[in-house]
C-alpha positions as CSV (number, residue, x, y, z in Angstrom):
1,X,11.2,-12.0,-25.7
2,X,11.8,-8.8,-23.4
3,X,14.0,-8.2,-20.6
4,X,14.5,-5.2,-18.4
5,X,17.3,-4.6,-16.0
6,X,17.7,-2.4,-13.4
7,X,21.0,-1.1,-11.6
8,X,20.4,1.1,-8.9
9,X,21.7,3.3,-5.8
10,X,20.4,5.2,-4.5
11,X,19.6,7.2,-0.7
12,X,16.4,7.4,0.8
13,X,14.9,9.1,3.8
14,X,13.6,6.5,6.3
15,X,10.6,7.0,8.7
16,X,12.2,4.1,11.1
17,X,13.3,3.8,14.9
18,X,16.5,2.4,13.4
19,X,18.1,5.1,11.1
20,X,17.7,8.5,9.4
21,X,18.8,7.3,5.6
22,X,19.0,3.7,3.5
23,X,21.3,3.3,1.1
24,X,19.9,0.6,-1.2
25,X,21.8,-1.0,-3.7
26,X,21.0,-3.5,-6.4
27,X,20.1,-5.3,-9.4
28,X,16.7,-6.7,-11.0
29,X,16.5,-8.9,-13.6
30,X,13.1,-8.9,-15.5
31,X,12.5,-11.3,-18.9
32,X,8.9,-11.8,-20.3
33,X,8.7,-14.2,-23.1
34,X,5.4,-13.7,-25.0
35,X,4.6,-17.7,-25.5
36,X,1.5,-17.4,-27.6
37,X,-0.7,-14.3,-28.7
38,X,-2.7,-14.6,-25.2
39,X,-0.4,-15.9,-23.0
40,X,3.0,-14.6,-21.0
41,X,5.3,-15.9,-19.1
42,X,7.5,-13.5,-16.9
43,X,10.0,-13.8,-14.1
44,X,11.8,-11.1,-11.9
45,X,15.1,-11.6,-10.1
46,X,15.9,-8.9,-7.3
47,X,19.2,-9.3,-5.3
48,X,19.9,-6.0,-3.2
49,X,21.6,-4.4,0.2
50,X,20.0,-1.8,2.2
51,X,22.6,0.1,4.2
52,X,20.5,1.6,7.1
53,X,22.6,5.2,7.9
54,X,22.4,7.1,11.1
55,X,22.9,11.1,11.1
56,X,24.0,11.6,14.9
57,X,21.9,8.9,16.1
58,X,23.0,6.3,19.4
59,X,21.7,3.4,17.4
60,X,25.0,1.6,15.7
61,X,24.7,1.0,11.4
62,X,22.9,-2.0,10.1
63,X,22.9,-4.0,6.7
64,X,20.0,-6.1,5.2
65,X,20.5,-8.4,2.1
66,X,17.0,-8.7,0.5
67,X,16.4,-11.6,-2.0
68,X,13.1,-11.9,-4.5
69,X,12.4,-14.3,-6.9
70,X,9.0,-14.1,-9.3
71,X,7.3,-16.0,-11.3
72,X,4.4,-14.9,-13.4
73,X,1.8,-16.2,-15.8
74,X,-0.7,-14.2,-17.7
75,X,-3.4,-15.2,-20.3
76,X,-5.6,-12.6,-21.8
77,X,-9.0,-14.5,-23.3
78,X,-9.9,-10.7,-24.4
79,X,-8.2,-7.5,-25.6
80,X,-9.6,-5.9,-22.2
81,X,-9.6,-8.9,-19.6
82,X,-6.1,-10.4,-18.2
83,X,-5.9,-13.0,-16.1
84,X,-2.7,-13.1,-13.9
85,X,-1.1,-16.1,-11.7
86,X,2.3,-15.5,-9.9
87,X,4.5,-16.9,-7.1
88,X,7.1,-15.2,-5.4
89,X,9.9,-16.5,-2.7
90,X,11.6,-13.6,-0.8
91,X,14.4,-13.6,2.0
92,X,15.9,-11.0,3.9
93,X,19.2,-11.6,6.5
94,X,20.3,-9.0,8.7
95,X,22.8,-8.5,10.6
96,X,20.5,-7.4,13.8
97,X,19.5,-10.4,15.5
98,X,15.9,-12.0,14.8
99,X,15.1,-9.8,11.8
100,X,15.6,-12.4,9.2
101,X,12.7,-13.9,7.6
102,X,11.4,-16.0,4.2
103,X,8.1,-16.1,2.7
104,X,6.4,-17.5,0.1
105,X,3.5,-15.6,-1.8
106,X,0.9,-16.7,-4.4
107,X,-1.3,-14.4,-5.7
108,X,-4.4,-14.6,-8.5
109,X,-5.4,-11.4,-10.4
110,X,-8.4,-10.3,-12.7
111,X,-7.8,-6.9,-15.0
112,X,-10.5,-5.5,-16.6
113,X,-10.0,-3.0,-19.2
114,X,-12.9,-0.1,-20.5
């Protein structure tokens, strides 16, 4: 069993219409439990808030709540071939009107080591 957590803040420069800087803030939560020899099971768990700052601008400050939730299988037949499955759920509110949204992503992977 592994976990790694994150705890961050941090300012970033943002190439946006909305704001000079973000200001994120957050948490992630990442376990893996190693089930058998060839197979993984791993989750992650991001909650953060993105502070959008203006230098100067005429656009007034906005906050977005960003939630992820991952789940991820992996099974390795071979030392070099992994085969991947995951599922992730993520949300985002924000206070500006009709920039809220949910979605739902499955995704399949091959990785082939040489």
């Amino acid at each position: 069993f592994a976990m790694n957590t994150v705890l961050r803040r941090e300012v970033a420069p943002l190439d946006d219409t909305y704001s000079t800087f973000v200001l994120l803030t957050g948490i992630l939560l990442n376990p893996t439990l190693r089930v058998t020899e060839k197979v993984n099971l791993g989750a992650t768990l991001e909650w953060s808030s993105r502070d959008y700052l203006t230098e100067g601008a005429l656009v007034t400050d906005r906050e977005d709540r960003v939630r992820t939730a991952i789940l991820r299988l992996s099974y390795r037949p071979l030392p070099a071939v992994t085969l991947d499955l995951s599922a992730m759920h993520h949300t985002r509110s924000a206070d500006v009107a009709f920039d809220d949204y949910e979605v739902n992503v499955l995704s399949l992977g091959l990785r082939i080591g040489f």
